[in-house]
Structures are given as C-alpha cells and as structure tokens.
N, C-alpha and C positions, 0 to 999 in steps of 0.2 A: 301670127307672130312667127317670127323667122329661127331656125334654131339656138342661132349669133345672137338672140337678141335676148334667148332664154338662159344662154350660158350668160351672157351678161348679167341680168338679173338677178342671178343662181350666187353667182361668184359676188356682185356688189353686196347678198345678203351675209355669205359667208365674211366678206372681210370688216361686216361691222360687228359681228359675231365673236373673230381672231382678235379686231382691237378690242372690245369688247374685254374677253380673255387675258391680253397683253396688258392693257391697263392694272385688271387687276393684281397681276403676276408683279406688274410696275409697285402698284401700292404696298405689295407684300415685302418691300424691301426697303422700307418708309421706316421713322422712327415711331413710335410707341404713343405718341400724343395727341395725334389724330388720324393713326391708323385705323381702331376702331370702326369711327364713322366712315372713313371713306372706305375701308371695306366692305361695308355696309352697304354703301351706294353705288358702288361697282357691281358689288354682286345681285342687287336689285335690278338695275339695267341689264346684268348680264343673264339674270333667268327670265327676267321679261322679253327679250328678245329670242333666246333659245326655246322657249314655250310657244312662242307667236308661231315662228320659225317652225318648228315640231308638227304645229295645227293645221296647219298651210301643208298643201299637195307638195312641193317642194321637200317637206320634212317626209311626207308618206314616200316620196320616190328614192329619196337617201334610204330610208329604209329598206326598199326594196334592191336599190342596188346591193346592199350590205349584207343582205342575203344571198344575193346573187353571187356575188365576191366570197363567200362564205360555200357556196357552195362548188364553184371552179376550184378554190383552196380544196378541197377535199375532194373531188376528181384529182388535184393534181398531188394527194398526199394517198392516195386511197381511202380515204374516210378513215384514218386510223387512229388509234386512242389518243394521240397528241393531240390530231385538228379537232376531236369531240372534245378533250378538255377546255382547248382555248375557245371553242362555239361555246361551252357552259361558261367558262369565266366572262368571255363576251358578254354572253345573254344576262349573265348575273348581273355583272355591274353596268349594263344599258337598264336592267332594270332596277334595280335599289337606287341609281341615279333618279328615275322616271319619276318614282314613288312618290319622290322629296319634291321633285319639280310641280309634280302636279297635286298631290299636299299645300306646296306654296299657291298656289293658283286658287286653288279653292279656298286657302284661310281669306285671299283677298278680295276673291268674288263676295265673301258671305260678309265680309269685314264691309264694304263696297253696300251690299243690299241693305245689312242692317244701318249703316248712315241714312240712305234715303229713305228707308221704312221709320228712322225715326223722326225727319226731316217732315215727311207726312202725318204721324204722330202728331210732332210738334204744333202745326198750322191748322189741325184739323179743331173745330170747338168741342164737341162733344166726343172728344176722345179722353181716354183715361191718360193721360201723364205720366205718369207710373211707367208703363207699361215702354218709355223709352230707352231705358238700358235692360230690358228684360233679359238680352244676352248673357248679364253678370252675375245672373241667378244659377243657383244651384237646380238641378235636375229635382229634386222635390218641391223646390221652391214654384218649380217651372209647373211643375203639376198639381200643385195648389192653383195656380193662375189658371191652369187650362180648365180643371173645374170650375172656378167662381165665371169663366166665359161661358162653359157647356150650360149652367144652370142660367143665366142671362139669354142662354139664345131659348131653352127650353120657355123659359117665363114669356120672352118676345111670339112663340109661335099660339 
C-alpha cells in the first residue's frame, strides 16, 4: 500500500471521527425535548468509533507521533517548567479521558457477554433459570450461588 493511499485512509477515518464530534457539538445547541436522547446517540457513535479508532495501529501511531511533537516542543523550549506542565496537563486529561472510554467499553463487552451467556441459559434444558439475570445479584447474593455450584460440582465428582 502506497503512502497516498494511507494518508487517505488515516484522514477518511479522521473526518468521520470530526463529524462525528460536529454532530454532536450540532445537538448541543438543539432545544431540551429531545436533546437528551440524541445526545445520547451521538455520543454513542462517537466513543464507538474513537475506541475502534484508539485500538487500531492508526491510534498507536497518533500516539507516537504526539510524543514525538511533545518531544521537539521541548527541544524547542528547553524542556522547561512550562512545556513539563502542559506534557502533565496533556498526559492528565489523555488519560482520565481514556479511563471513561475504556470504562465504556467494557460495561458493553460484559453487557454483550452476559446477553449471550443468558441466551444459552435460556435454550439449554438442564440448566437452572435462575441463574439468567444473575448479574442483578448482590455480591453476597453471588456467593450464596457460587457455593450451592461448588457443592453440585463436588457431589458430581
């Protein structure tokens, strides 16, 4: 693949990324009635694509340029307490942004799992029922379960 063909790609991902962003900046200026929801759905799309985005060698090489650029910055300032403050505010909020993003990610992997794990639940005959919102259980609750399992596998061996 040609370099032309990576900046291509680089840049189509960016500007659905910007609309993306634009859109929601657009919603935010919407009246009060169904703002909510469509901010809601902007900003769904819009961490779903920024994550993807993130995961992908594309997001590792923005990273590395942004270092890079981080680092010429301070050759060109002397590394002096200004450009360390602005590398810590940088670093700060690239990362309490991250947190949230990947926070999101995983409520909806596990959100995701637990469907299909109950989906198989559901279909299976000799499976307990029960045991398909087990999610909504409290942590004690969860450990009542996991015992009345541990004694059922001990009685099986």
């Amino acid at each position: 693949m040609m370099k032309s063909d990576q900046l291509e790609i680089l840049i189509s991902r960016f500007s659905k990324w910007a609309d993306s962003a634009s859109r929601f900046v657009a919603v935010l200026l919407l009246s009060d009635s169904d703002k909510k929801e469509i901010i809601s759905d902007r900003l769904e799309i819009f961490t779903h694509r920024f994550a993807k985005w993130t995961g992908r060698a594309s997001g590792f090489v923005a990273a590395l340029l942004s270092i890079f650029v981080w680092f010429v910055v301070g050759l060109v300032y002397e590394f002096s307490q200004g450009w360390e403050r602005g590398l810590t505010i940088y670093i700060g909020v690239i990362t309490f942004l991250m947190v949230f993003l990947i926070q999101r990610g995983q409520n909806k992997e596990i959100s995701i799992l637990q469907v299909k794990l109950n989906e198989l639940i559901a279909v299976t005959k000799h499976a307990d029922n029960r045991l398909i919102n087990v999610e909504d259980l409290t942590e004690k609750e969860i450990s009542v379960v996991q015992e009345i399992h541990h004694k059922i596998g001990e009685e099986d061996i």
